[in-house]
PyMOL Python script that loads the backbone (N, CA, C, O; Angstrom):
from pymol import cmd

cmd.read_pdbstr("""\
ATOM      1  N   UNK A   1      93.483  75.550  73.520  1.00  0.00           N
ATOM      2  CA  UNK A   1      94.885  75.150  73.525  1.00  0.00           C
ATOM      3  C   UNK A   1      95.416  75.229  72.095  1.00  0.00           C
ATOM      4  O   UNK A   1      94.743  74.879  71.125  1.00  0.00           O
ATOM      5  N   UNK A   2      96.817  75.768  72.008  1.00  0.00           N
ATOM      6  CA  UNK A   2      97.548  75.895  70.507  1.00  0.00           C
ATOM      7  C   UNK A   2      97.434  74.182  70.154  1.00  0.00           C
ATOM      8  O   UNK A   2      97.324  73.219  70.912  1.00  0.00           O
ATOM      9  N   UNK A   3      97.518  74.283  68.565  1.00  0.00           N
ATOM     10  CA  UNK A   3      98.315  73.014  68.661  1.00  0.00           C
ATOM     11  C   UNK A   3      99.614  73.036  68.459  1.00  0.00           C
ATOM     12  O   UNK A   3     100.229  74.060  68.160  1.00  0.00           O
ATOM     13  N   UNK A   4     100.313  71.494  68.661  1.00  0.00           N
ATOM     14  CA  UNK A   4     101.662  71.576  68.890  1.00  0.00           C
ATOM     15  C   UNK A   4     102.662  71.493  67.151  1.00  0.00           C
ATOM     16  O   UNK A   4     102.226  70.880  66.176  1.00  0.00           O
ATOM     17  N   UNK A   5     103.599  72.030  67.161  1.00  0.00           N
ATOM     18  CA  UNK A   5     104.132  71.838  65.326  1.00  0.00           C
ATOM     19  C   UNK A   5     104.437  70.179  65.256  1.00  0.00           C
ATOM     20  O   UNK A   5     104.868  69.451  66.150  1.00  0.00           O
ATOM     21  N   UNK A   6     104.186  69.957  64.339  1.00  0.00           N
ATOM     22  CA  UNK A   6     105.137  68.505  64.008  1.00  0.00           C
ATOM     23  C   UNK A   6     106.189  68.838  64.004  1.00  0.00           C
ATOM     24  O   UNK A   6     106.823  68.205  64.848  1.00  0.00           O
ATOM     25  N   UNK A   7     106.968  69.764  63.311  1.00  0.00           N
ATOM     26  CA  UNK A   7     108.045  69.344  63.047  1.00  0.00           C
ATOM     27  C   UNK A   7     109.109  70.147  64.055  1.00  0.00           C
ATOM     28  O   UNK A   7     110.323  69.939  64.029  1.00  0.00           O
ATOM     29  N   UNK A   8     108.536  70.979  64.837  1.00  0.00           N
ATOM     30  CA  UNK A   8     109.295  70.804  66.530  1.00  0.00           C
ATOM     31  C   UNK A   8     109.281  69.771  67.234  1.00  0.00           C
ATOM     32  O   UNK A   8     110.241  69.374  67.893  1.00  0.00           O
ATOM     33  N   UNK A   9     107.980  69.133  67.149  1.00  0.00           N
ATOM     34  CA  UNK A   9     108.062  67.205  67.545  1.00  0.00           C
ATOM     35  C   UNK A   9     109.071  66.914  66.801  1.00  0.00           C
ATOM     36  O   UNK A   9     109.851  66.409  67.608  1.00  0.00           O
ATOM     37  N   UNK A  10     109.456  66.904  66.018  1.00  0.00           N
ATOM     38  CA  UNK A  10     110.185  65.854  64.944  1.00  0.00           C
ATOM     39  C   UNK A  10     111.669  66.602  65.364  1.00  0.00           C
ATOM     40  O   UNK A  10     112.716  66.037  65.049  1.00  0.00           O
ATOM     41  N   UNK A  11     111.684  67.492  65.861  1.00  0.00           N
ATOM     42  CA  UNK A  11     112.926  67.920  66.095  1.00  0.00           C
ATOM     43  C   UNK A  11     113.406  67.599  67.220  1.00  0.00           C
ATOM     44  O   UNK A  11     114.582  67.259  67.348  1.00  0.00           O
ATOM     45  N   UNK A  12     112.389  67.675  68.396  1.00  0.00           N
ATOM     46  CA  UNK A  12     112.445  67.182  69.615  1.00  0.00           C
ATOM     47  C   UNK A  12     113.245  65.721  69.728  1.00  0.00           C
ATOM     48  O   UNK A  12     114.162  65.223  70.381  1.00  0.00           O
ATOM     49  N   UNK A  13     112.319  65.360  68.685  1.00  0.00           N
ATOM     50  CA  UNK A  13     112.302  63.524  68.732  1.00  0.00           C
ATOM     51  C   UNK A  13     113.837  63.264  68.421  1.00  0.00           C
ATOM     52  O   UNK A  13     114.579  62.525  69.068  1.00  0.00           O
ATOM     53  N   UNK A  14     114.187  64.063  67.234  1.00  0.00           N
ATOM     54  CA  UNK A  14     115.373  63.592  66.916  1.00  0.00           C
ATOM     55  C   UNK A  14     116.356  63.959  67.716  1.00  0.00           C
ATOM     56  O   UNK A  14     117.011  62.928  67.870  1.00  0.00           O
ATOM     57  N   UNK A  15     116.940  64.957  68.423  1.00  0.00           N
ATOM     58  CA  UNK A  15     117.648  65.509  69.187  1.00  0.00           C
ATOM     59  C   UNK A  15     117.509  64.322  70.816  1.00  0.00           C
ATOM     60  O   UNK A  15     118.478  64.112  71.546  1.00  0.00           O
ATOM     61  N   UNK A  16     116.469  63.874  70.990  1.00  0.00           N
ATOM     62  CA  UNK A  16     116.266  63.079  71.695  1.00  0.00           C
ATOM     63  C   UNK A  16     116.864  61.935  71.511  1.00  0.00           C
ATOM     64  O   UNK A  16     117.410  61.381  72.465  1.00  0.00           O
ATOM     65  N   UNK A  17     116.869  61.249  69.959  1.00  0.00           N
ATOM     66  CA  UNK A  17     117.237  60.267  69.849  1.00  0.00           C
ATOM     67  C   UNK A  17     118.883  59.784  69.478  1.00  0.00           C
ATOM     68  O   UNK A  17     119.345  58.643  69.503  1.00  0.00           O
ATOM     69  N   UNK A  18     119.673  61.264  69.079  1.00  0.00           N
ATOM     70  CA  UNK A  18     120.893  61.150  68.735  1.00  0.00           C
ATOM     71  C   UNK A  18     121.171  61.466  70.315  1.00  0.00           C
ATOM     72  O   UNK A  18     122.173  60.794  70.564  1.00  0.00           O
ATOM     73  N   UNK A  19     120.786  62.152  71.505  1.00  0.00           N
ATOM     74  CA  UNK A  19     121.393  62.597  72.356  1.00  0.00           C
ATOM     75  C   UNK A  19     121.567  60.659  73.042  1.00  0.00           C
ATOM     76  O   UNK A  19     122.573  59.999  73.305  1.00  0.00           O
ATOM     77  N   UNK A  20     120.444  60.401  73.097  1.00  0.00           N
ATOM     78  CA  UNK A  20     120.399  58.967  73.736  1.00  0.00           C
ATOM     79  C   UNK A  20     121.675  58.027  73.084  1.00  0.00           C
ATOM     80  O   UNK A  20     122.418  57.392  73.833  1.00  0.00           O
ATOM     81  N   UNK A  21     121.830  58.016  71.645  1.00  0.00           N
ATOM     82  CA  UNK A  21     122.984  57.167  71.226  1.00  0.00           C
ATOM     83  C   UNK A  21     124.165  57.738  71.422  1.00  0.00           C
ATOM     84  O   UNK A  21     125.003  56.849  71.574  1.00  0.00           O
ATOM     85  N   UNK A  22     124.716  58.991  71.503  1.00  0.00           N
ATOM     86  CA  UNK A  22     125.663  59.288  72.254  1.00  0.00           C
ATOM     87  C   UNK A  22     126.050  59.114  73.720  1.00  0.00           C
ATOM     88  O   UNK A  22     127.129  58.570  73.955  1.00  0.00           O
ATOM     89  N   UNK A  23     125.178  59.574  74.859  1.00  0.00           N
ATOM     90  CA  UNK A  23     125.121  58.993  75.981  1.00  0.00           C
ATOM     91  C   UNK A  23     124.607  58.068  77.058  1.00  0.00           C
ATOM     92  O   UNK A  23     124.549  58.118  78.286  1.00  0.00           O
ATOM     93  N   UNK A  24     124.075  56.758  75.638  1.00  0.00           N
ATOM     94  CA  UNK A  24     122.753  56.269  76.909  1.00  0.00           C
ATOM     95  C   UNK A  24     122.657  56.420  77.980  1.00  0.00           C
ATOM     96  O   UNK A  24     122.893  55.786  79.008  1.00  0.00           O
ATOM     97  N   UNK A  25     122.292  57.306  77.718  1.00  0.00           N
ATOM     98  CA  UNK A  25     120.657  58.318  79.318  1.00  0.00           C
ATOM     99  C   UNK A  25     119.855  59.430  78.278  1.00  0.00           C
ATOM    100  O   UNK A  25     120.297  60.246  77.469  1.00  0.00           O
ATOM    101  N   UNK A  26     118.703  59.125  78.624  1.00  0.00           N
ATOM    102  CA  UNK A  26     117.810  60.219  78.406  1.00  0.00           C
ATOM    103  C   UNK A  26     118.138  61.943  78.430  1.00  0.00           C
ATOM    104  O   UNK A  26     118.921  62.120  79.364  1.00  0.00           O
ATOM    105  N   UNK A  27     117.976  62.635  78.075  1.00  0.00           N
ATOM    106  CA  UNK A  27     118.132  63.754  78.105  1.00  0.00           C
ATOM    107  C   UNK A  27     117.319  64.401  79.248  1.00  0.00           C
ATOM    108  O   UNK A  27     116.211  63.865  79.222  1.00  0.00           O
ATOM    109  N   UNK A  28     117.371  65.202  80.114  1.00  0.00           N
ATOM    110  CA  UNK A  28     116.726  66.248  80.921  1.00  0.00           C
ATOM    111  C   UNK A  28     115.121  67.261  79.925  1.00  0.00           C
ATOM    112  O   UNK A  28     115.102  67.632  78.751  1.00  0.00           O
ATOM    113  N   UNK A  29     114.403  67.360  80.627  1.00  0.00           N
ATOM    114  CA  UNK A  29     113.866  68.510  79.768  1.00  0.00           C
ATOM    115  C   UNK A  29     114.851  69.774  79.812  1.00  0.00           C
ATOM    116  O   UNK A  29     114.877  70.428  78.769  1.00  0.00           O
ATOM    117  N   UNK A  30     115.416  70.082  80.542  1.00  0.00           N
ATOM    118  CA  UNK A  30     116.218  71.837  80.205  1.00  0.00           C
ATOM    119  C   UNK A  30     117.511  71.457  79.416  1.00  0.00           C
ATOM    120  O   UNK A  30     118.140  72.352  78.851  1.00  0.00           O
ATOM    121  N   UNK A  31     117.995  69.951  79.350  1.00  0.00           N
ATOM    122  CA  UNK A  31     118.689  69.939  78.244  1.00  0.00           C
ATOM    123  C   UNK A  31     118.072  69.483  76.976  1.00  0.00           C
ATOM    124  O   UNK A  31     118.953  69.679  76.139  1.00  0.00           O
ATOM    125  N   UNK A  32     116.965  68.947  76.337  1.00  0.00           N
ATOM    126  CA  UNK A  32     116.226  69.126  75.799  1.00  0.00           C
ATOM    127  C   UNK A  32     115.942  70.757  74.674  1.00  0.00           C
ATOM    128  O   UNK A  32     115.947  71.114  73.496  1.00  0.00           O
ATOM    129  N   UNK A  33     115.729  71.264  76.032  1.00  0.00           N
ATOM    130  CA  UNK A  33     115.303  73.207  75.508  1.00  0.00           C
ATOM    131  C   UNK A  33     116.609  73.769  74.844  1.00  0.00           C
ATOM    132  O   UNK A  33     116.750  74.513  73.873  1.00  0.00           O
ATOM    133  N   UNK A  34     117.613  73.113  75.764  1.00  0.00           N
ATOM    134  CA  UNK A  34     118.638  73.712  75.187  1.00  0.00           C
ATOM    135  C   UNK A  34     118.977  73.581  73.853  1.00  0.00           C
ATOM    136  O   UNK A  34     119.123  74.435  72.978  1.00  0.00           O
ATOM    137  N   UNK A  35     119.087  72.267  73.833  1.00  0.00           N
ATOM    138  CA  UNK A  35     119.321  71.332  72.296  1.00  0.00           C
ATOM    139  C   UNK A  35     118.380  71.925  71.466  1.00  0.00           C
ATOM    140  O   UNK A  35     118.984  72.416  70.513  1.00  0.00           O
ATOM    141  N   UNK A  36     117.114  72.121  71.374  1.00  0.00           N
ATOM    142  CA  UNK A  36     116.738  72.287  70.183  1.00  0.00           C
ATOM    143  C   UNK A  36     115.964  74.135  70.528  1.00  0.00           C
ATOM    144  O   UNK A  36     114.806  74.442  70.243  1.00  0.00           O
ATOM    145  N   UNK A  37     116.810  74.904  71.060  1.00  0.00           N
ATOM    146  CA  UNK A  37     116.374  76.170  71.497  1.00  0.00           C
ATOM    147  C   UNK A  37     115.092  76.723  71.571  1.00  0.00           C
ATOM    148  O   UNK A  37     114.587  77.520  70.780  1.00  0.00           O
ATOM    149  N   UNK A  38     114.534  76.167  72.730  1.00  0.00           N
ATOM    150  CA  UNK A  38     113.270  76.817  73.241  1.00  0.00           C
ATOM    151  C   UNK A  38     113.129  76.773  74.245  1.00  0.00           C
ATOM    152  O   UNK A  38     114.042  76.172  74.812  1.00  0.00           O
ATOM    153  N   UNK A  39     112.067  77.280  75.128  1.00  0.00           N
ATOM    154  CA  UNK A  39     112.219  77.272  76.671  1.00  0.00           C
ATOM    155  C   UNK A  39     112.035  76.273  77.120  1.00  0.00           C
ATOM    156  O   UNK A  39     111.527  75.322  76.525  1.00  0.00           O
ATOM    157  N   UNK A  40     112.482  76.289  78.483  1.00  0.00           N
ATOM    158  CA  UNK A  40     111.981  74.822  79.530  1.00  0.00           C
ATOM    159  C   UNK A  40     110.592  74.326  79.281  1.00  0.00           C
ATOM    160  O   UNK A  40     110.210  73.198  78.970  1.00  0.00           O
ATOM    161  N   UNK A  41     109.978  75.344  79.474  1.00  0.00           N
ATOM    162  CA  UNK A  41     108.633  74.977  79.586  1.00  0.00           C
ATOM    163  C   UNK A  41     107.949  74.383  78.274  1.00  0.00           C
ATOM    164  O   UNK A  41     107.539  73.226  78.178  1.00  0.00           O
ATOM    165  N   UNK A  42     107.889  75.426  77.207  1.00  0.00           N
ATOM    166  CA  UNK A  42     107.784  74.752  75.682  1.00  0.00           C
ATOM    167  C   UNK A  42     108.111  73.190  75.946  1.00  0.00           C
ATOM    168  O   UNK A  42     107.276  72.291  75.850  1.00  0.00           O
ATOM    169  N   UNK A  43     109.347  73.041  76.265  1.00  0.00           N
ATOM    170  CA  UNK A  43     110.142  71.390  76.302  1.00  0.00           C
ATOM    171  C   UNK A  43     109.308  71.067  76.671  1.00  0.00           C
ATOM    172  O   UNK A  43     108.776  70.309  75.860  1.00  0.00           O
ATOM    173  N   UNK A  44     108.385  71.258  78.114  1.00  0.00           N
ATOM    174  CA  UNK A  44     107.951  70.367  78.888  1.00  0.00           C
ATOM    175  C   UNK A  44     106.731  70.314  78.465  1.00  0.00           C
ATOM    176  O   UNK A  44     106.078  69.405  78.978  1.00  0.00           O
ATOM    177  N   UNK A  45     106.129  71.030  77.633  1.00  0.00           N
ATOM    178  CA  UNK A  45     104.661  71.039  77.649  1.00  0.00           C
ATOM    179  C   UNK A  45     104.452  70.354  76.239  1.00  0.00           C
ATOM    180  O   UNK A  45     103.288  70.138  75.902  1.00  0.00           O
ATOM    181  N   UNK A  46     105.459  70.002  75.404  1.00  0.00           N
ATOM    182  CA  UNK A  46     105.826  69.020  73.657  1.00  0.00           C
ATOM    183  C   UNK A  46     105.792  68.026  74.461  1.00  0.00           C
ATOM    184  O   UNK A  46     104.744  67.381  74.424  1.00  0.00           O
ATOM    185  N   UNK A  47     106.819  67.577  75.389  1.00  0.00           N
ATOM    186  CA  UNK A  47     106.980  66.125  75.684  1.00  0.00           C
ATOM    187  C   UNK A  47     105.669  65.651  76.272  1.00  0.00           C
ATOM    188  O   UNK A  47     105.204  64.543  76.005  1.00  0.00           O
ATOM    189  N   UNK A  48     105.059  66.557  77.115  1.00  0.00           N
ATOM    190  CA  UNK A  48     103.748  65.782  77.736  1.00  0.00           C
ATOM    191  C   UNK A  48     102.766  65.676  76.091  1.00  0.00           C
ATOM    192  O   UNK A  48     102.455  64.523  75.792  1.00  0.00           O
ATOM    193  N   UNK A  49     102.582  66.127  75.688  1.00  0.00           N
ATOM    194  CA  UNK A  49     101.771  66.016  73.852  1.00  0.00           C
ATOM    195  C   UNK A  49     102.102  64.947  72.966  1.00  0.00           C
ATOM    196  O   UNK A  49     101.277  64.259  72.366  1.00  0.00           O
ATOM    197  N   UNK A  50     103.837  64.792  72.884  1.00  0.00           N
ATOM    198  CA  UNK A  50     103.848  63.652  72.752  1.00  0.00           C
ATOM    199  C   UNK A  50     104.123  62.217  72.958  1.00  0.00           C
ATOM    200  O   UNK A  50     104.146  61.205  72.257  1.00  0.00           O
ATOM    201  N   UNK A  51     104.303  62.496  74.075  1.00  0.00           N
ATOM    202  CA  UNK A  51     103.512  61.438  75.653  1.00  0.00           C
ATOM    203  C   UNK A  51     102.268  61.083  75.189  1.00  0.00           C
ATOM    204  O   UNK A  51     102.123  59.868  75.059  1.00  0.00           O
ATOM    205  N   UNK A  52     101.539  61.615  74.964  1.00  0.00           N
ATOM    206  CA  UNK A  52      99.963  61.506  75.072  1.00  0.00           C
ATOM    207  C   UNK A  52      99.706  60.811  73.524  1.00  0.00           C
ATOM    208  O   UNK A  52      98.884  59.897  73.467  1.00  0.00           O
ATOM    209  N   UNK A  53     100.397  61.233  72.285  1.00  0.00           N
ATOM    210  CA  UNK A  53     100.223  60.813  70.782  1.00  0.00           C
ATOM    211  C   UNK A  53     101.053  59.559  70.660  1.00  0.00           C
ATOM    212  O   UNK A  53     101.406  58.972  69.637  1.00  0.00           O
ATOM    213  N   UNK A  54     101.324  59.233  72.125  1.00  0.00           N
ATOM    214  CA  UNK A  54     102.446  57.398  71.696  1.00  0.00           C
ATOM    215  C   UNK A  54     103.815  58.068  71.080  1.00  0.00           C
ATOM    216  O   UNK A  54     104.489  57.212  70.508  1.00  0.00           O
ATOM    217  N   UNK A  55     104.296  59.156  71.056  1.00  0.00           N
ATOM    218  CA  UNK A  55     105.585  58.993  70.319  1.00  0.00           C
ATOM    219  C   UNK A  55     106.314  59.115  71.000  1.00  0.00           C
ATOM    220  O   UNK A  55     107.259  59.699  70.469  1.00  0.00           O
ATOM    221  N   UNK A  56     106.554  58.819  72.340  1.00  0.00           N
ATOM    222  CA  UNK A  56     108.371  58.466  73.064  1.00  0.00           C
ATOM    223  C   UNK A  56     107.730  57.376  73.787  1.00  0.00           C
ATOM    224  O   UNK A  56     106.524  57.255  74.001  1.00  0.00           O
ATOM    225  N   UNK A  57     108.973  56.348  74.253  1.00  0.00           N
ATOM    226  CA  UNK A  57     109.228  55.276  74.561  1.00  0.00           C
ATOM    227  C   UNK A  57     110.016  55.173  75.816  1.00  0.00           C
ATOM    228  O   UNK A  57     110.350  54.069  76.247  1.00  0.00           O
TER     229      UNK A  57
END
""", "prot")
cmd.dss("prot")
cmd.show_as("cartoon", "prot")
cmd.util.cbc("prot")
cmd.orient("prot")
């Protein structure tokens, strides 16, 4: 398995976290991909990684 970048985590994270203070609700994974331009899947396969490293809530 690759490993995952930090700082696509860190991009993830943040895009995650300004999207949440603008609309409290969570973001979608395909809006996610969108936001920080990469595929669905990429999205989905960062968030389960850092799921797993404790970093979302």
């Amino acid at each position: 398995m690759r490993s995952k970048s930090q700082q696509l985590m860190n991009e993830i994270s943040a895009y995650v976290d300004q999207y949440y203070s603008e609309r409290h609700t969570a973001p979608s994974v395909n809006e996610i991909a969108k936001g920080v331009g990469i595929a669905k899947t990429t999205s989905y396969r960062y968030l389960v990684a850092m799921n797993d490293l404790g970093m979302l809530r």
